[in-house]
C-alpha positions as CSV (number, residue, x, y, z in Angstrom):
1,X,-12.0,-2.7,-31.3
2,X,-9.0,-4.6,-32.0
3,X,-7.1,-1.8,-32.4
4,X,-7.9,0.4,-29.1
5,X,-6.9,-3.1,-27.6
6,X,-3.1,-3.4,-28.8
7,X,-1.4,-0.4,-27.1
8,X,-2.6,-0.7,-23.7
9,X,-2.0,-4.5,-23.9
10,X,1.4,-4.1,-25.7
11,X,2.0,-1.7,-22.7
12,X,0.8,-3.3,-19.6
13,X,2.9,-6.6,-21.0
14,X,6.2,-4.4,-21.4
15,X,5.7,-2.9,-17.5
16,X,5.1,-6.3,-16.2
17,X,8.6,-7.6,-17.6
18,X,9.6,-4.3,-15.7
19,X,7.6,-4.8,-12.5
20,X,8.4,-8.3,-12.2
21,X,12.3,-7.9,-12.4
22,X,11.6,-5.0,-9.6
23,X,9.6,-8.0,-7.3
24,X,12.5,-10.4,-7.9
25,X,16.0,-7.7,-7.3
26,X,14.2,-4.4,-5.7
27,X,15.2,-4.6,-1.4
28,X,12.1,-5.9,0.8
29,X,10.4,-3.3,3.2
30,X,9.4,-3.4,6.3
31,X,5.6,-3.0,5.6
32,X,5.5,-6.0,3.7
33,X,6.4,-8.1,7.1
34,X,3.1,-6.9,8.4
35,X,1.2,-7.7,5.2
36,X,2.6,-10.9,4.8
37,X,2.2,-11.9,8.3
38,X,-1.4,-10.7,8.2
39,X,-1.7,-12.4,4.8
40,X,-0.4,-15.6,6.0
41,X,-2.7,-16.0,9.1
42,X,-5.8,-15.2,7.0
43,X,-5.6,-18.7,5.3
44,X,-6.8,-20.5,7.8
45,X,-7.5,-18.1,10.9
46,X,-10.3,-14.5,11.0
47,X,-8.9,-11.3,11.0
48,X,-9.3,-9.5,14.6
49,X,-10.6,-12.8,16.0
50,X,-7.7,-15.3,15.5
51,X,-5.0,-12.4,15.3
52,X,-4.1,-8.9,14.6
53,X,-4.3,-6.7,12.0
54,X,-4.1,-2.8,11.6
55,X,-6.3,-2.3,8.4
56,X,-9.2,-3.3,6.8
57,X,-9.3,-7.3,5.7
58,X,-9.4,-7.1,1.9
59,X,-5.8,-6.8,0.6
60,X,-4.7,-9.6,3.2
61,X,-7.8,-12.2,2.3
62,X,-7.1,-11.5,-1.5
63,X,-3.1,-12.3,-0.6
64,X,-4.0,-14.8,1.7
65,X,-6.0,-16.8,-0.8
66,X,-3.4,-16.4,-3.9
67,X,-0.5,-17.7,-1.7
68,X,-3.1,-20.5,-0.6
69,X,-3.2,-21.8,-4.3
70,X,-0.1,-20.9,-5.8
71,X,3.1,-20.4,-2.9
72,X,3.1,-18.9,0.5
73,X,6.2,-16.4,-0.3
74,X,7.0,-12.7,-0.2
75,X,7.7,-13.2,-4.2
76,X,4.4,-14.9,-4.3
77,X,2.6,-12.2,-3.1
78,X,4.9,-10.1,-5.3
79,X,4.1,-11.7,-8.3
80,X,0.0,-11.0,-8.1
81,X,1.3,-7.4,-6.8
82,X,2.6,-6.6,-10.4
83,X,-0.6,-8.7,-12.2
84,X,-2.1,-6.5,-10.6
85,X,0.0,-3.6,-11.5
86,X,-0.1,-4.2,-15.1
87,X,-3.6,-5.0,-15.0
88,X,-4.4,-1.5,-13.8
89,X,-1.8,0.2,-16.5
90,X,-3.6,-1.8,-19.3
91,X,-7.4,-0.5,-18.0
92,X,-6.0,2.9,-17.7
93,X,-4.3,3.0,-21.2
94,X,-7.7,1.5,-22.3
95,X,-9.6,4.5,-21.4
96,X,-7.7,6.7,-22.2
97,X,-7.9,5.1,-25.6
98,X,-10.8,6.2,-25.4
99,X,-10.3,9.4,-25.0
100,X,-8.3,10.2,-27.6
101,X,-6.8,8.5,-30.7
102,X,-3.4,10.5,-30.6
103,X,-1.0,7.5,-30.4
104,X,1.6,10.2,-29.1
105,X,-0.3,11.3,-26.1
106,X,-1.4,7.5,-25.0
107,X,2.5,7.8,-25.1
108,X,3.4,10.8,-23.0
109,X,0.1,8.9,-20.1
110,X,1.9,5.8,-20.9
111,X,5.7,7.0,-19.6
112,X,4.5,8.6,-16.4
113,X,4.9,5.6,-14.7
114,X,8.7,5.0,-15.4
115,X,9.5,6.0,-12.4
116,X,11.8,4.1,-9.9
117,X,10.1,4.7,-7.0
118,X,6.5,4.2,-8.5
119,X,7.5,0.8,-10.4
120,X,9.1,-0.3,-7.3
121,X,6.2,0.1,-5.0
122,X,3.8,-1.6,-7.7
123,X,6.2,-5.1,-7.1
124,X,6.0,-4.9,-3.8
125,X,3.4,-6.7,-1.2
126,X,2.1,-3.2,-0.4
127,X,-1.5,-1.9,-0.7
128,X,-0.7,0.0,-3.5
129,X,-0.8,-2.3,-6.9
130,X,-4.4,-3.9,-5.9
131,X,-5.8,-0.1,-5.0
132,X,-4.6,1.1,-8.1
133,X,-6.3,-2.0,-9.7
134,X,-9.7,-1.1,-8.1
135,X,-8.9,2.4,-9.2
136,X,-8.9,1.1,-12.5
137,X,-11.9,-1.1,-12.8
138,X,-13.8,2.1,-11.2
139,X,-12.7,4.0,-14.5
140,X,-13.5,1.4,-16.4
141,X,-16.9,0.8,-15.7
142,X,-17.6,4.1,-15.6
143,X,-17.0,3.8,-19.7
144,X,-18.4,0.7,-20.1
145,X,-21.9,1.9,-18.5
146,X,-22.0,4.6,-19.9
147,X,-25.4,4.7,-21.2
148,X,-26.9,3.3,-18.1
149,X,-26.0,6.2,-15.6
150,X,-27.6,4.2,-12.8
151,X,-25.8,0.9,-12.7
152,X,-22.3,2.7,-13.4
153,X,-23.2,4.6,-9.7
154,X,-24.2,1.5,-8.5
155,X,-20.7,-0.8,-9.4
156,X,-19.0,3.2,-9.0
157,X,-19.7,2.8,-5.4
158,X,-19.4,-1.1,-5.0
159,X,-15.7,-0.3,-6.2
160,X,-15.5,2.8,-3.8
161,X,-16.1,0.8,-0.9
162,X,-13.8,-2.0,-2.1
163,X,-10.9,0.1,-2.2
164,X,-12.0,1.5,1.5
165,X,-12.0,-2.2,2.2
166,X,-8.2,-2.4,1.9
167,X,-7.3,0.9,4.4
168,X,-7.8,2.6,7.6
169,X,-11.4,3.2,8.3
170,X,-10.7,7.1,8.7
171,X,-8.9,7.8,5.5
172,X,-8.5,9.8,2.5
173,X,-11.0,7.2,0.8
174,X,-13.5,7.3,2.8
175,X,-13.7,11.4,2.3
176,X,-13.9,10.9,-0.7
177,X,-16.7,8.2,-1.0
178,X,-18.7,11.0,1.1
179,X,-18.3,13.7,-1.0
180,X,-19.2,11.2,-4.5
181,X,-22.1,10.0,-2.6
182,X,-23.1,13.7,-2.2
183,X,-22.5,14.5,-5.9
184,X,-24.8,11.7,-6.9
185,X,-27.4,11.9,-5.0
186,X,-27.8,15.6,-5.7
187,X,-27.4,14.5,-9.7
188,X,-30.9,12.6,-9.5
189,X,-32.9,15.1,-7.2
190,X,-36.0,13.4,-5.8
191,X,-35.5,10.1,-7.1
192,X,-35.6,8.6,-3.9
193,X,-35.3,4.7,-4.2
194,X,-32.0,5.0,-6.0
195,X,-30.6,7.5,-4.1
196,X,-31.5,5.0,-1.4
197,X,-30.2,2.2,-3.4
198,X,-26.4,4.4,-3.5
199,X,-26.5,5.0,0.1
200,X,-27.0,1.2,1.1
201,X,-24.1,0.2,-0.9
202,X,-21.7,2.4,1.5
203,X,-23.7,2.1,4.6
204,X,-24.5,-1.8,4.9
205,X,-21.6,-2.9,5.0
206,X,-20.9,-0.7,7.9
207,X,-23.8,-1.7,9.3
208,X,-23.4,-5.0,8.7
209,X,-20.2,-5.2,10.8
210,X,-21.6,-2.6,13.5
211,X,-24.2,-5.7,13.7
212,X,-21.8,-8.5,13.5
213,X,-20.0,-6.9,16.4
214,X,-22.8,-6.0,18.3
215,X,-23.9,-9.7,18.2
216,X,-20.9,-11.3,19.1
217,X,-20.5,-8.5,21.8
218,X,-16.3,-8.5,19.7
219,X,-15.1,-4.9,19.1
220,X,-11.7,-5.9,18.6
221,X,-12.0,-4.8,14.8
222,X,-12.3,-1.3,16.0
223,X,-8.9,-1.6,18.5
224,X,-6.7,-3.1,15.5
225,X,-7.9,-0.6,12.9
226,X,-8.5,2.9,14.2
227,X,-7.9,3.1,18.3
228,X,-4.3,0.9,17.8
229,X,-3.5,3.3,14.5
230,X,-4.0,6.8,16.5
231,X,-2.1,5.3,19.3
232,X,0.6,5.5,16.8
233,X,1.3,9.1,16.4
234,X,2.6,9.8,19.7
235,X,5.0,7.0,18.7
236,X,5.9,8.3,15.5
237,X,6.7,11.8,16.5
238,X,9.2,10.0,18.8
239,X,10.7,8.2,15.9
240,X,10.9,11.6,13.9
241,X,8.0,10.2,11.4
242,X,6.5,12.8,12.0
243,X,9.1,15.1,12.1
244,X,9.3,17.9,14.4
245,X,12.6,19.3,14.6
246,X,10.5,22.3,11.8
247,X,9.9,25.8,13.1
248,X,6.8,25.3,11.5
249,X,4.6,23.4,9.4
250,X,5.2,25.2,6.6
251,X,8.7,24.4,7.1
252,X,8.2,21.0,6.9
253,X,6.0,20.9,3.8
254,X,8.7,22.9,2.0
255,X,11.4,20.1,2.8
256,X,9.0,17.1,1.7
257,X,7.9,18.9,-1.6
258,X,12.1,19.6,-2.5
259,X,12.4,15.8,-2.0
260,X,9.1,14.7,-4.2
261,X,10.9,17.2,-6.6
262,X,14.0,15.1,-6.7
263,X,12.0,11.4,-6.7
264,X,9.4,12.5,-9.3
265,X,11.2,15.4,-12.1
266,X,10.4,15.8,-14.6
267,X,6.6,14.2,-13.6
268,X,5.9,16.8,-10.7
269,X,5.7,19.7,-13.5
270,X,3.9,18.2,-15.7
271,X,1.4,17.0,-13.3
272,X,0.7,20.7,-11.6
273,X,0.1,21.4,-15.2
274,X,-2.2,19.3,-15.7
275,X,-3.9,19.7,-12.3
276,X,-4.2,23.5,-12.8
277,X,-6.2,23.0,-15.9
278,X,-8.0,20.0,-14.4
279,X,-9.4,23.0,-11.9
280,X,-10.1,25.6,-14.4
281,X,-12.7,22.7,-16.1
282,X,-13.9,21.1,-13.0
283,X,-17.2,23.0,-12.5
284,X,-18.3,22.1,-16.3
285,X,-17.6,18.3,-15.5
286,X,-19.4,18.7,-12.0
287,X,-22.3,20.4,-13.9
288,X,-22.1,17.5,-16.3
289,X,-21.8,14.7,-14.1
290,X,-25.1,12.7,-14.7
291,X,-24.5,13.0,-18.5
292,X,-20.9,12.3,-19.4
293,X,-18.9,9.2,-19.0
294,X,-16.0,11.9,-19.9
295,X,-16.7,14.3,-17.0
296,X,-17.8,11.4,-14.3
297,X,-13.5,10.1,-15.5
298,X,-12.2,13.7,-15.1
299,X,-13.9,14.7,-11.9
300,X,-13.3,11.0,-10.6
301,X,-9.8,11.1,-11.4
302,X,-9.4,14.8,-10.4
303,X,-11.0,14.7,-7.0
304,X,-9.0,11.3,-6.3
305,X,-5.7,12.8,-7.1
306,X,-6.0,16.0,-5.0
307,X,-7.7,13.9,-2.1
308,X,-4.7,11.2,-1.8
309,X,-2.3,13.7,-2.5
310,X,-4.1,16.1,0.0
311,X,-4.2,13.8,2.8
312,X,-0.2,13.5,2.8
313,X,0.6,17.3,1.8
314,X,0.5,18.4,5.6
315,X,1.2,15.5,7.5
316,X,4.9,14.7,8.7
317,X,3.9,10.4,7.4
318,X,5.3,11.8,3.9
319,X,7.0,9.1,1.9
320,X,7.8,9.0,-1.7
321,X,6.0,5.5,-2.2
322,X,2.8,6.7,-0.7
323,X,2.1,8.9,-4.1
324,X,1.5,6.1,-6.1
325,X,-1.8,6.2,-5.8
326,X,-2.0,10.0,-7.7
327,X,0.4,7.9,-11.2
328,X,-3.2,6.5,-12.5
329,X,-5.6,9.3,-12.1
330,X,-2.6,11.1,-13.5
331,X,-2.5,9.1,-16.7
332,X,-5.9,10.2,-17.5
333,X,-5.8,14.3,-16.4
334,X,-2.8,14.3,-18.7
335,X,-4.9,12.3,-21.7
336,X,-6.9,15.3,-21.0
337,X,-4.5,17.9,-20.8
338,X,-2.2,17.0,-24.2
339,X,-6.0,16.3,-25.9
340,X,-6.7,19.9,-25.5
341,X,-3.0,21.1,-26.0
342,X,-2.4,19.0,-29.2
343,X,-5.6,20.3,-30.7
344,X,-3.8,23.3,-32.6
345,X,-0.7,21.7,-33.1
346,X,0.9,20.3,-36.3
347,X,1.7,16.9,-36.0
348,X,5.4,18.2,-36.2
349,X,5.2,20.1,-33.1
350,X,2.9,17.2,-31.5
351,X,6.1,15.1,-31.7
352,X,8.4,17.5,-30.9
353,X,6.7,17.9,-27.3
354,X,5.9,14.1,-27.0
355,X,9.7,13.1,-28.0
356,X,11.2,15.6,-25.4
357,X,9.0,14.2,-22.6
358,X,9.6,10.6,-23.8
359,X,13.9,11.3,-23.4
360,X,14.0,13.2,-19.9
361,X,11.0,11.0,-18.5
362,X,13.1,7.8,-19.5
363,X,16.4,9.3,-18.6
364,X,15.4,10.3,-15.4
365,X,15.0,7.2,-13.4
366,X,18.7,6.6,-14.2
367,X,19.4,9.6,-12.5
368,X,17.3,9.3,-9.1
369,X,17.9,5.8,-8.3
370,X,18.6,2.9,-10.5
371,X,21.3,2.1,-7.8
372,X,18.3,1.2,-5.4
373,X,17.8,-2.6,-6.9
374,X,19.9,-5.1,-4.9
375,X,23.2,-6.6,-7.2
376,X,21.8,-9.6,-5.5
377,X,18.1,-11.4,-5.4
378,X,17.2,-10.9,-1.5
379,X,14.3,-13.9,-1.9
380,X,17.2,-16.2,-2.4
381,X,18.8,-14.8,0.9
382,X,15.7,-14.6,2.5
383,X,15.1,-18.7,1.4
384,X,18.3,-19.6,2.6
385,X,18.3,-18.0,5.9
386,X,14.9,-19.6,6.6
387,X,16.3,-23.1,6.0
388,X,18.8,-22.6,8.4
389,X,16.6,-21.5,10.8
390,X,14.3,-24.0,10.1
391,X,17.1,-26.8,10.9
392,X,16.8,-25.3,13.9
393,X,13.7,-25.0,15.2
394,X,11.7,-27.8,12.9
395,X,8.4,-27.0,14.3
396,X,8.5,-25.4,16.9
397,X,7.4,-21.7,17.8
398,X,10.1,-18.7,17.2
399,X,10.0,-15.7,18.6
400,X,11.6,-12.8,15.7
401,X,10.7,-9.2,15.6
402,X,10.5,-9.7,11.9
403,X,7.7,-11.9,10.6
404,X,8.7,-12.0,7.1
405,X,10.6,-15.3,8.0
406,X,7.4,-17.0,8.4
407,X,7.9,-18.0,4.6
408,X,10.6,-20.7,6.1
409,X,7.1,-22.7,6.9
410,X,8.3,-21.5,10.5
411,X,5.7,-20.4,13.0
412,X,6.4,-16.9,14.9
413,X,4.2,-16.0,18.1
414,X,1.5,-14.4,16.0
415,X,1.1,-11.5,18.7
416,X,4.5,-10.7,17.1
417,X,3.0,-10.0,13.7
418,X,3.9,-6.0,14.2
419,X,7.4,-6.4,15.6
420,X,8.4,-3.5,18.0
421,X,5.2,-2.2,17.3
422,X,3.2,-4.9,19.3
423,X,4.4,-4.1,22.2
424,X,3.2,-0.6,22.6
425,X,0.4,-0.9,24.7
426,X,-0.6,-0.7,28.2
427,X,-2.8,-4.0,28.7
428,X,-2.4,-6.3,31.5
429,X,-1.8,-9.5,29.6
430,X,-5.4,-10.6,29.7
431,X,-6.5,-7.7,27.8
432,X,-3.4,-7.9,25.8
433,X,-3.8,-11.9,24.4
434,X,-7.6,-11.1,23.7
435,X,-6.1,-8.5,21.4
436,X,-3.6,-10.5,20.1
437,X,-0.7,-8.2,21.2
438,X,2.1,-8.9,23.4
439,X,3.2,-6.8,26.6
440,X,6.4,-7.3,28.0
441,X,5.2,-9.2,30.9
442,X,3.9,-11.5,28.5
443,X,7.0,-12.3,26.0
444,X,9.5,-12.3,29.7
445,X,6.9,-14.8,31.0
446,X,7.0,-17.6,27.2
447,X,10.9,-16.8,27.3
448,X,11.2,-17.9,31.0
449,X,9.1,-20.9,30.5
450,X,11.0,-21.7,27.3
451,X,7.8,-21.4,25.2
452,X,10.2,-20.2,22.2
453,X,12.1,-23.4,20.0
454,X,14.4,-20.5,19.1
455,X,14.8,-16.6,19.3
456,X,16.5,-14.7,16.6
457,X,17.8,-11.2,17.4
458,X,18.5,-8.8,14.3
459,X,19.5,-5.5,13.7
460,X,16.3,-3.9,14.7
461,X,16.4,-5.7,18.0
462,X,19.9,-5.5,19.4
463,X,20.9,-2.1,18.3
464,X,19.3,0.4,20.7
465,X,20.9,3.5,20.0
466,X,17.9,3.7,16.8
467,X,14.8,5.6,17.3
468,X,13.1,1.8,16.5
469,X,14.9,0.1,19.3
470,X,14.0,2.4,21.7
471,X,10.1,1.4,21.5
472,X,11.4,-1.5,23.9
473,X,13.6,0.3,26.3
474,X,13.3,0.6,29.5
475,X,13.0,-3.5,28.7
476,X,15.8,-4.3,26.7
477,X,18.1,-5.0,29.1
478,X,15.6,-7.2,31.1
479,X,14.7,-8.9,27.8
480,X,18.1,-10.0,27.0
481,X,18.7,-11.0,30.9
482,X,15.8,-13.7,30.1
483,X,17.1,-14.8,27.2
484,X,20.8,-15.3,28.2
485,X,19.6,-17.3,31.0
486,X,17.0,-20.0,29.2
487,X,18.6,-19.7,25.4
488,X,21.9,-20.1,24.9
489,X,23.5,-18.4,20.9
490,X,24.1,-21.3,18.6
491,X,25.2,-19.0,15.1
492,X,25.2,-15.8,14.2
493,X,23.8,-15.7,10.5
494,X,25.0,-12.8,8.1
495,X,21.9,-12.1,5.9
496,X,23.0,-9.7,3.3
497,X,19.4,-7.9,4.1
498,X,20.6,-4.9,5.9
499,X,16.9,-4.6,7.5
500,X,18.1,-8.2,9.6
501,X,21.6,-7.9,9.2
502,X,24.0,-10.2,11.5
503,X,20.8,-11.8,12.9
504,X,21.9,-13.7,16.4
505,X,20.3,-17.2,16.9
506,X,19.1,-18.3,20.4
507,X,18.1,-22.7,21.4
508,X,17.2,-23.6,24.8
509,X,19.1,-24.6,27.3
510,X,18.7,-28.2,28.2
């Protein structure tokens, strides 16, 4: 017992030293601004109620609650991002433990995620580290019931919609909790009452909220997380997310795949290895679903790397980062995959193989982007621009177009928790304050009436010329009229975050 227990703890501590030095030097990104804003509000105010937020509630109540105990800082949320992290690389080295004995494959799973891009996303205060965490408690339970087929569907599911719980209603995951659902319910024919009992799992809580909107006669939930999301892509295609300066789509998909290349060699070859023979088996571990702990793994982990990286393959919203999710199911197709391989192999060969993998998957991450970690630690810069700010303004309410300075105990206009993005709509500002978004009309009107204690204008604000600054125009101009004539600059703060940049700082005028 002991034994299986070592490596994947040994390993999960050695990534954490990793991950951690990646939350405390790697750049911040933009997403985090909304996740921390909407992490920040849900310690004392109700998602879609009290303010807005584009997802499901799960990853910001979970954040919300650990800053509430320990700190309320980006590196707060940072540090339970790569708990999390190495949590789920322990689980997933756990099972596979299981799977095999061969130290030198738990190796080869093990060094798929040194990766630059995949450790830093793991640090940050992104979605992906508590996913992957679900992800690998769904695995894991999965072994541990395994001779109780019943209640492994039942906490199977329970973790399905949990990870649903942390993304955009219509998403990847919640195709794939469909087409499980249909695989076990098939599995136990006419059993009816348990069948029944897997289909309540992912339909109450849906009903549930249908009903808790219904009562309250409050559909804002359904605005913030799928009407305001689609309203998106329009805005996006303007921004050349989703890119259309192709011939075709085909085009496109070419260009993203050469860069995954780039981010993720030698990984990517390895993995469509491993893939390929993941579909040659996938029938016998379909057929042998309701029996094997093994095959409900291998389809799991199959199905759920195809489906996530599916869902980005043809759409134009195709970053690096949002892979991350495939690294863990990966982990255990490739225990699969080097279980079989190594089967005929002399344990010469066997470390031949494992050795030249373990140099060119190490080496790599030097070559594709070490140079991506700051040479300085941008909390430190974010903590001291907040102070000054906070000299400024004390207590009172700031209007910024980047939330993350919240940390600074300042409070922003929390219609302002998107940025640039919160002011795409077409609301009249009734409609617009009861869904906690702001309209133009409504931001000109507080800066008039010198709502604001202090304005701060960055980089993504004052330089129009970039496909982000142009969500404002026509009202930029206007914007900046109201400003000059009720706020008057008092310092222009060089923040060594090229995201803010020189960031301008507005007081009122007396």
């Amino acid at each position: 017992m002991y034994n299986k227990l070592l490596f994947p703890i040994c390993i999960g501590l050695l990534y954490f030293i990793v991950i951690v030095y990646s939350a405390w030097m790697y750049p911040i990104d933009q997403n985090e601004s909304w996740m921390y804003a909407e992490s920040y509000y849900s310690i004392t105010s109700t998602p879609y109620k009290d303010y807005f937020s584009h997802r499901l509630p799960l990853f910001q109540i979970i954040y919300g609650i650990w800053m509430n105990i320990f700190s309320e800082t980006l590196f707060s949320m940072r540090i339970l991002s790569s708990i999390l992290a190495a949590s789920s690389i322990a689980i997933v080295l756990y099972v596979c433990r299981q799977l095999t004995n061969n130290i030198l494959i738990l190796l080869v799973a093990s060094i798929l995620l040194w990766n630059v891009v995949v450790i830093s996303a793991l640090s940050k205060a992104l979605i992906y580290p508590l996913v992957s965490f679900l992800y690998s408690l769904t695995i894991l339970f999965l072994y541990k019931c395994r001779d109780n087929y019943k209640k492994s569907m039942l906490v199977f599911f329970f973790l399905q919609m949990l990870i649903w719980s942390c993304q955009y209603p219509i998403s990847a995951q919640a195709v794939l909790i469909l087409l499980f659902l249909i695989v076990a319910v098939m599995s136990v024919n006419d059993e009816i009452f348990f069948s029944t009992k897997l289909i309540s799992i992912v339909i109450l809580p849906i009903l549930i909220i249908w009903l808790y909107m219904a009562l309250n006669d409050d559909y804002r939930l359904i605005y913030d997380t799928f009407t305001f999301n689609m309203q998106q892509v329009p805005l996006m295609k303007e921004m050349n997310i989703l890119n259309e300066n192709y011939d075709s789509l085909f085009k496109r998909i070419i260009d993203q795949r050469k860069r995954e290349v780039v981010q993720f060699l030698p990984l990517i070859f390895i993995f469509i290895i491993a893939i390929f023979y993941w579909l040659i088996n996938s029938l016998s571990y379909l057929k042998t679903w309701k029996f094997s702990w093994k095959a409900q793994i291998y389809l799991y982990s199959g199905i759920y790397f195809l489906g996530y990286y599916g869902a980005f393959f043809v759409v134009g919203y195709d970053y690096p980062v949002t892979k991350v999710y495939i690294f863990f199911p990966a982990m255990i197709l490739i225990t699969l995959l080097f279980s079989r391989l190594f089967e005929d192999l002399d344990k010469i060969k066997q470390q031949f193989i494992a050795g030249f993998l373990l140099i060119t998957v190490l080496f790599w991450p030097y070559v594709q982007g070490v140079k991506q970690f700051y040479t300085y630690n941008p909390h430190e810069d974010l903590n001291a621009f907040n102070s000054v700010v906070h000299n400024y303004v004390d207590d009172g309410v700031v209007f910024s177009l980047y939330p993350i300075i919240l940390q600074g105990d300042i409070n922003i206009d929390l219609t302002l928790s998107m940025g640039l993005y919160g002011f795409l709509n077409d609301f009249d500002v009734e409609t617009a304050n009861y869904h906690h978004l702001p309209t133009f009309k409504d931001v000109n009107n507080k800066i008039n009436k010198k709502y604001y204690s202090g304005i701060l204008i960055s980089n993504r604000f004052k330089n129009i010329n970039t496909n982000m600054s142009r969500i404002l125009l026509p009202h930029y101009d206007k914007l900046m009229r109201s400003i000059l004539n009720n706020y008057y600059l008092v310092e222009t703060y060089q923040t060594k975050n090229p995201t803010a940049g020189l960031v301008d700082i507005y007081l009122k005028l007396e």
